[in-house]
Each structure stands twice: as structure tokens, then as C-alpha cells.
N, C-alpha and C positions, 0 to 999 in steps of 0.2 A: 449210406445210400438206402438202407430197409426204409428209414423212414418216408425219402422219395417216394418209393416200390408201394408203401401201403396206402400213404396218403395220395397217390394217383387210384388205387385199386378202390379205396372208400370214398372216394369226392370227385376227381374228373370222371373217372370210366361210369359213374353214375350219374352226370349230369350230362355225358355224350350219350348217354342212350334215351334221351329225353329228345335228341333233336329228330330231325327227319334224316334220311338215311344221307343223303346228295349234302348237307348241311353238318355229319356227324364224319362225312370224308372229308369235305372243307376243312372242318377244328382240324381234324387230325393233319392235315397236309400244313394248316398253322404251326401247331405244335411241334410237328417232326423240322420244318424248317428253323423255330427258333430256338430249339431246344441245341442247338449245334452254336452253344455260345461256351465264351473262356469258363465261365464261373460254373458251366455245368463239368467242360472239361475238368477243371482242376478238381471238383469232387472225384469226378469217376476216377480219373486217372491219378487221382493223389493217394486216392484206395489201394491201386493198385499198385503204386509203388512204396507206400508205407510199409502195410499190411508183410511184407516178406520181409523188408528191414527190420521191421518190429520181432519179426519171429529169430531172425537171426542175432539180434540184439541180445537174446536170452539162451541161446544156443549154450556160453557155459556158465552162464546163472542157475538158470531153472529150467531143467531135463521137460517137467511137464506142461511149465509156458510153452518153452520152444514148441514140443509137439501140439499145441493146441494152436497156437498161431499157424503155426503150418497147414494144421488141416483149415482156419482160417483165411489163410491166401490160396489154398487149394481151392474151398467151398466159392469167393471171391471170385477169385480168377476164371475158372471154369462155370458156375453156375450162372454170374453175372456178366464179365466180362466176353466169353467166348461165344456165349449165348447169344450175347448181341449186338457181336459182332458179326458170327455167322447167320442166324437167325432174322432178329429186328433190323440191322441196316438195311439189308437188302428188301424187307420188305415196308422200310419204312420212304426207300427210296425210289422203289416201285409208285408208291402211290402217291412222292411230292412231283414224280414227272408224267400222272394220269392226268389229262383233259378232261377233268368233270366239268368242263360247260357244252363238252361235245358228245359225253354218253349219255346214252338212252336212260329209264326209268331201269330195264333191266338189268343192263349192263352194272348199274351202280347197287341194286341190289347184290348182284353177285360179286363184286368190289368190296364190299362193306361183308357179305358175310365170311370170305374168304380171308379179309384184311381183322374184321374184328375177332375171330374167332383163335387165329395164329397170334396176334398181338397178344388177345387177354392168357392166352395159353404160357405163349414164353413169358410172361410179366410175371404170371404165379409161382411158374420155375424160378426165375429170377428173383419173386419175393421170401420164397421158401430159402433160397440160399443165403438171402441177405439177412434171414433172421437167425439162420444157423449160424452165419458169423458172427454175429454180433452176440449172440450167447455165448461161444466158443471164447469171445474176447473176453467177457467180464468174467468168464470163468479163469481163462487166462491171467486176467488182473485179481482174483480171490487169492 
């Protein structure tokens, strides 16, 4: 999922901030409706249910896999998962049920900086956890 996490951080979030504000909550009310597909679910949630199989798999193999996996499905779970579930859903569902053809100039101002600010905020969290696991893992696999 890092990969997700950074190639949205280097390439969409840099061409949403080219558009006009009312146009950059559009994409985003895009994205958030169809980003809710099987093939995204089974990444996220296949992470999710690996990632602690994996660490239990080595449990009495390898003393320091297991423990590196673990803190892997910890970092996982909680950095990515919890985050946006508590987090990003809520604020991504806030803004697929906004009426941008009925808000004001202001109003979408203030939409878009309180939406973009919290979005790119948890994502970073999100990308910092995704990269901690995935080094955890190949350290894991060393």
C-alpha cells in the first residue's frame, strides 16, 4: 500500500492542486466514490489480514521475524488502517454528500481548505507508516 500512499502524494495531490478549488472538490468527490471498489478493498484489507498471519507464521521459527512482523501489523493496522477508518472515511464522506453546485465561492473555499489540509495531513501519517512497514518486512525477510 506505501506504494499507493506515495504515488498519490507525488502525482495526484500535485495535479489536484492545479485545478480551481470547486473543480479540486469535484476530482476528489470522484475519487473518494470510486476508490470504494473490490480490487482496492482486497489490497487494503488483504494487508490487513496477511501481515499478522505472516508474523504468526514465524512465531517458532524466527524470535526476530516474528517480532518485526508484529511491529509490522501494528505500524499497518493502526497507522493505515485505524487512521482511515477514523480519520479519512468520515471526512471523505462528508464531502461525497457536499452539494458543490449549491455552495457559494466561499463556502468551497472553506471546504477545500479544511478537506485538503486534513486529507494531505492523515495521507503523510499514513505514508510514514506504510514505509515503516515495508522496511520492517524486508528486514523481516533478511
Amino acid at each position: 500500500m506505501d506504494g499507493q500512499f506515495f504515488s498519490y502524494s507525488v502525482s495526484v495531490s500535485w495535479g489536484l492542486r492545479k485545478l480551481a478549488d470547486r473543480e479540486y472538490l469535484q476530482a476528489m468527490q470522484s475519487i473518494n466514490r470510486e476508490i470504494l471498489n473490490p480490487i482496492f478493498f482486497t489490497c487494503s484489507f488483504g494487508a490487513l489480514v496477511t501481515l499478522p498471519i505472516a508474523a504468526f507464521q514465524q512465531y517458532h521459527q524466527n524470535q526476530t521475524s516474528f517480532l518485526l512482523l508484529l511491529l509490522v501489523s501494528l505500524f499497518y493496522i493502526i497507522g493505515v488502517f485505524v487512521i482511515t477508518s477514523i480519520f479519512n472515511v468520515p471526512l471523505n464522506n462528508k464531502l461525497v454528500l457536499s452539494d458543490l453546485t449549491k455552495a457559494t465561492d466561499i463556502s468551497i473555499k472553506q471546504m477545500l481548505n479544511n478537506f485538503e489540509r486534513q486529507c494531505n495531513n492523515w495521507n503523510s501519517v499514513k505514508g510514514f507508516s506504510s514505509v515503516v512497514s515495508i522496511t520492517l518486512v524486508i528486514m523481516a525477510c533478511v
